[in-house]
C-alpha positions as CSV (number, residue, x, y, z in Angstrom):
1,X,3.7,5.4,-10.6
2,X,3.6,8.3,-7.8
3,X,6.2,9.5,-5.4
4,X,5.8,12.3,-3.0
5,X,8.2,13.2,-0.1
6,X,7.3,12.0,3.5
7,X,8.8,12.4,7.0
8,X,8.7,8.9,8.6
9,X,9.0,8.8,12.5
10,X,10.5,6.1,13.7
11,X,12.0,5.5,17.7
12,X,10.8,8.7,18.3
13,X,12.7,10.5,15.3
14,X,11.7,12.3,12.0
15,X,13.6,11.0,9.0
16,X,13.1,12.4,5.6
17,X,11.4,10.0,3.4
18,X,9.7,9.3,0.0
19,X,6.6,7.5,-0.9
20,X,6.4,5.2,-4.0
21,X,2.6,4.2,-5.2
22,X,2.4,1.7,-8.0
23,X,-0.8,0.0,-9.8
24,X,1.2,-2.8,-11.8
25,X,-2.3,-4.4,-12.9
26,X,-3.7,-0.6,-14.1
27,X,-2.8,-1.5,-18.1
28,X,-2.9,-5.5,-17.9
29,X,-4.8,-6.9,-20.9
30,X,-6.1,-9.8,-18.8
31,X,-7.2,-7.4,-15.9
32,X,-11.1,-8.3,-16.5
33,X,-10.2,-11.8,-15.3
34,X,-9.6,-10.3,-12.0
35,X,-12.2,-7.8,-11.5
36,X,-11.7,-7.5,-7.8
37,X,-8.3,-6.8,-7.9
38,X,-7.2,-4.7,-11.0
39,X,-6.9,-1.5,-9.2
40,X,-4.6,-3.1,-6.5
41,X,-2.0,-1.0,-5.4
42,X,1.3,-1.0,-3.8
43,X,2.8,1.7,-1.3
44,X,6.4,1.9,-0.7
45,X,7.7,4.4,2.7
46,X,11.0,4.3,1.9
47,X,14.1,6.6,4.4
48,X,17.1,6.4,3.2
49,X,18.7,7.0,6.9
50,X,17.0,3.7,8.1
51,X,19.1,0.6,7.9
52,X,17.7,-1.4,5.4
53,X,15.8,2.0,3.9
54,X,11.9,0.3,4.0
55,X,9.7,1.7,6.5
56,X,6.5,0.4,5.4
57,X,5.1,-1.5,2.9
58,X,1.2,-1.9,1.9
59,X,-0.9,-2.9,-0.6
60,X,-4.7,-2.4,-1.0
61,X,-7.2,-3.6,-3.1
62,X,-9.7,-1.4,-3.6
63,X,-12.3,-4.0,-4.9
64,X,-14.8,-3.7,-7.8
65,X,-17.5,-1.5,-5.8
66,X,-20.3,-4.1,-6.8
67,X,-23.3,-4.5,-4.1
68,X,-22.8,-7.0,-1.6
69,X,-25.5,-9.6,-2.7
70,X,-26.6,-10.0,1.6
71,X,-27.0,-6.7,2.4
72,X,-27.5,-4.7,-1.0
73,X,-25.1,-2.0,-0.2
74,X,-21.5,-1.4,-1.4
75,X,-18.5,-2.1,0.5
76,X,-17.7,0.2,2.8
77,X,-13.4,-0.1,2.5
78,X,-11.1,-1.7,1.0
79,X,-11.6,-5.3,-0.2
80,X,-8.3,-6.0,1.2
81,X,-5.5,-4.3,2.8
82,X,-2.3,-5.4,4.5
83,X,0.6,-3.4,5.5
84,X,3.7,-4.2,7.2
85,X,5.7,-1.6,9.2
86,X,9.1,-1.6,10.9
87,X,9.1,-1.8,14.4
88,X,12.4,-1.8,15.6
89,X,16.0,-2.2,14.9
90,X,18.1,-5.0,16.3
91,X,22.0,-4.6,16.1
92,X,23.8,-7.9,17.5
């Protein structure tokens, strides 16, 4: 687990923030059963000002760096990455 401070801007606005990275499969015992995905990671943006606190959430899968059998050459990013950002704040 790493956390570092961050400013998140959101609406146009800096708020003081902290950024959580974990890699829960990093010590599994049954990681080699998922190659691909055992250096997966999760990244928390976190503000504590922001309603609901979570700016952003991501995770990435870094993949196992093994040649692409088509083309012979390794991956070039991420084997998979999805993030999901807040956008804007409705109060009704």
């Amino acid at each position: 687990k790493r956390q570092v401070p961050v400013i998140v801007i959101f609406s146009g606005r800096e708020y003081m923030g902290k950024q959580i990275t974990i890699y829960p499969y990093a010590d599994d015992p049954y990681n080699k059963l998922f190659e691909q995905h055992k250096d997966k990671h999760y990244v928390f943006t976190l503000a504590d000002e922001l309603p609901g606190m979570i700016y952003q959430i991501k995770t990435v899968s870094p993949g196992s760096g093994t040649k692409d059998p088509t083309t012979k050459s390794r991956p070039t990013g991420p084997l998979l990455s999805e993030t999901i950002t807040l956008r804007n704040i409705r109060l009704d």
